[in-house]
C-alpha positions in Angstrom: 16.5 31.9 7.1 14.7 29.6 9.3 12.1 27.3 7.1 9.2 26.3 9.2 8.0 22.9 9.4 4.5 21.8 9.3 3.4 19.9 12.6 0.1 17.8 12.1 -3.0 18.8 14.3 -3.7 17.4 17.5 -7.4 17.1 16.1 -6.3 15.2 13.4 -4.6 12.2 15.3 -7.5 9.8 15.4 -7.7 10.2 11.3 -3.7 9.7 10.8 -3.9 6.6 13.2 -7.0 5.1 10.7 -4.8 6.3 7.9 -2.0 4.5 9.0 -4.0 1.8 9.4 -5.4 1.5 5.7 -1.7 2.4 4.5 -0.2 -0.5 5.8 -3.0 -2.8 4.3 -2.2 -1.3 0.7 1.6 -1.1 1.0 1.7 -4.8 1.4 -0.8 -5.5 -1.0 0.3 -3.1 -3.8 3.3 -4.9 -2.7 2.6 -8.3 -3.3 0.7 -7.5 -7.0 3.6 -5.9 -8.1 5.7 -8.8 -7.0 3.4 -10.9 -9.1 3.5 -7.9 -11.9 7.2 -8.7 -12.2 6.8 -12.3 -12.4 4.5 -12.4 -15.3 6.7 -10.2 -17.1 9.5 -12.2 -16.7 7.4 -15.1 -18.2 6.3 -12.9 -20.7 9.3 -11.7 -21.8 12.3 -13.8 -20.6 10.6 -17.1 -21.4 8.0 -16.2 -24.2 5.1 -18.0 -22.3 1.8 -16.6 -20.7 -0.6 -18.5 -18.1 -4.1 -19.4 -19.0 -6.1 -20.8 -16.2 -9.3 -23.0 -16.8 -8.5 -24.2 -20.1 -9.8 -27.2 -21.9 -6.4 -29.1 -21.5 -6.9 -28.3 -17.6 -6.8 -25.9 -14.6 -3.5 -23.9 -15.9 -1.8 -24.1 -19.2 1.3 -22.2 -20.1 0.5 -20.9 -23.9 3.5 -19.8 -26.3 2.8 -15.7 -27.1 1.4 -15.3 -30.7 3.8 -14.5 -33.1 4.3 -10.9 -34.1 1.5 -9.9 -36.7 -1.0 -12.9 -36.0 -2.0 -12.1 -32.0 -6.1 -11.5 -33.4 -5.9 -14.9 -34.8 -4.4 -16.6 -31.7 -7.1 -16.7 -28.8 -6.2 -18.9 -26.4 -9.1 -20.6 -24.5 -9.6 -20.0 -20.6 -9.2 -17.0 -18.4 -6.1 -14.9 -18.9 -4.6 -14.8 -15.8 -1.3 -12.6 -17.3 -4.1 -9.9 -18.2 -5.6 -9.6 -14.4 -2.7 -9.1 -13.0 -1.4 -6.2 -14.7 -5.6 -4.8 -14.5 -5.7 -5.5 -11.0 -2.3 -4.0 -10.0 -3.3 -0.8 -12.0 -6.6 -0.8 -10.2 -5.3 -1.3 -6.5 -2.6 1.0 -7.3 -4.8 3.8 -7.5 -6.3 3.1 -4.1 -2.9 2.5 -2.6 -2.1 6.2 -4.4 -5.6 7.5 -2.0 -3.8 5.6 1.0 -0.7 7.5 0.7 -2.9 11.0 0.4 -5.1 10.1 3.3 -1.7 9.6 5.4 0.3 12.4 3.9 -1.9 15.2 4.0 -3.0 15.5 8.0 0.5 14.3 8.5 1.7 17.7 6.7 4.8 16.2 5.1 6.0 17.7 1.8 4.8 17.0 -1.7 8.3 14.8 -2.5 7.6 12.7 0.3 4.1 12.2 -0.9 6.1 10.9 -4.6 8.1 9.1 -2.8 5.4 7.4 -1.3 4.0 6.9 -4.6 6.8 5.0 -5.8 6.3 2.6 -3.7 3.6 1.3 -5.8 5.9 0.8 -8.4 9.7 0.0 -7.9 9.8 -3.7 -6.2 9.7 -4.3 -2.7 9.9 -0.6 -2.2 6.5 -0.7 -1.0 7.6 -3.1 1.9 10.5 -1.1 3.4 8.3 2.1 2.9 5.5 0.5 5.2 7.8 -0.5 7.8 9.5 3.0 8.0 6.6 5.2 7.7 4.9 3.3 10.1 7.5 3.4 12.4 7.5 7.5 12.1 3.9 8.0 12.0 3.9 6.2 15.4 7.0 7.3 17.1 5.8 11.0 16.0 2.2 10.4 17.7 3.0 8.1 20.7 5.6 11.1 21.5 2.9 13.9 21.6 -0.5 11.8 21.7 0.4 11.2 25.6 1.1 7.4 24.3 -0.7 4.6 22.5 -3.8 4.4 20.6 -5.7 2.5 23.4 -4.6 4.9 26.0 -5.7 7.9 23.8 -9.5 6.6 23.6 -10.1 5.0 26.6 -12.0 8.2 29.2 -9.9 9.3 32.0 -11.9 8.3 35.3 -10.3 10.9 38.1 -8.9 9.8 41.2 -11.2 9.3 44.1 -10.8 11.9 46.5 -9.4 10.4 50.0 -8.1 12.3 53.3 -4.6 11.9 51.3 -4.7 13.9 48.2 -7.2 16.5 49.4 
């Protein structure tokens, strides 16, 4: 039994290249905030500290965590810079999850590669190796039946001046 593969539509080529495009901008930088996701955990966690910035005692201070019971008593003055990661990871991580659909649907690719894309957002430098290979694919699979590269495909074909030669 022969399973049939989806093949993206020739119409659809100039929207996967723009996909692409805004992919590659999120992967990196879902990318990077979960990098810094990780490292403010790690401070959390591993070292019991969390990073205030524009305090009273200066730009940044590292405060101790509240002890357990007592964290609505313990307000620490300045902006919480702990608390904007994590928001602004969850926040870009939903636009890096509209990236992945804007590339994975014209592309036709199966719903476990559109997860797998998804966890990209969310298991360390996976997002980086992702970028690199998809991109690679999405290129290699268009260059091969888009007659070449991007600037080729939108720039008008001028026909060749008719001479004695090629009459």
């Amino acid at each position: 039994m022969d399973i049939m593969v989806l093949q993206p539509k020739p119409a659809d080529y100039p929207t996967i290249r723009r996909a692409l495009s805004i992919y590659k901008v999120t992967s990196v930088i879902t990318g990077v905030m979960l990098l810094l996701l990780c490292a403010v955990m790690v401070m959390k966690y591993a070292f019991g500290v969390q990073l205030f910035l524009f305090t009273p005692d200066g730009f940044a201070k590292f405060e101790p965590l509240a002890p357990e019971g007592v964290e609505a008593d313990f307000v620490p003055q300045g902006f919480d810079l702990f608390k904007a990661i994590l928001i602004a990871h969850g926040w870009f991580y939903v636009v890096y999850l509209i990236s992945n659909f804007m590339l994975w649907s014209p592309m036709r690719w199966s719903f476990v590669r559109f997860l797998l894309l998804a966890l990209g957002g969310v298991i360390p430098f996976m997002s980086f190796f992702l970028e690199v290979r998809t991109a690679r694919e999405v290129n290699a699979f268009l260059d091969s039946h888009n007659g070449g590269s991007a600037e080729a495909s939108t720039q008008p074909q001028t026909p060749e001046p008719i001479t004695e030669g090629n009459v």
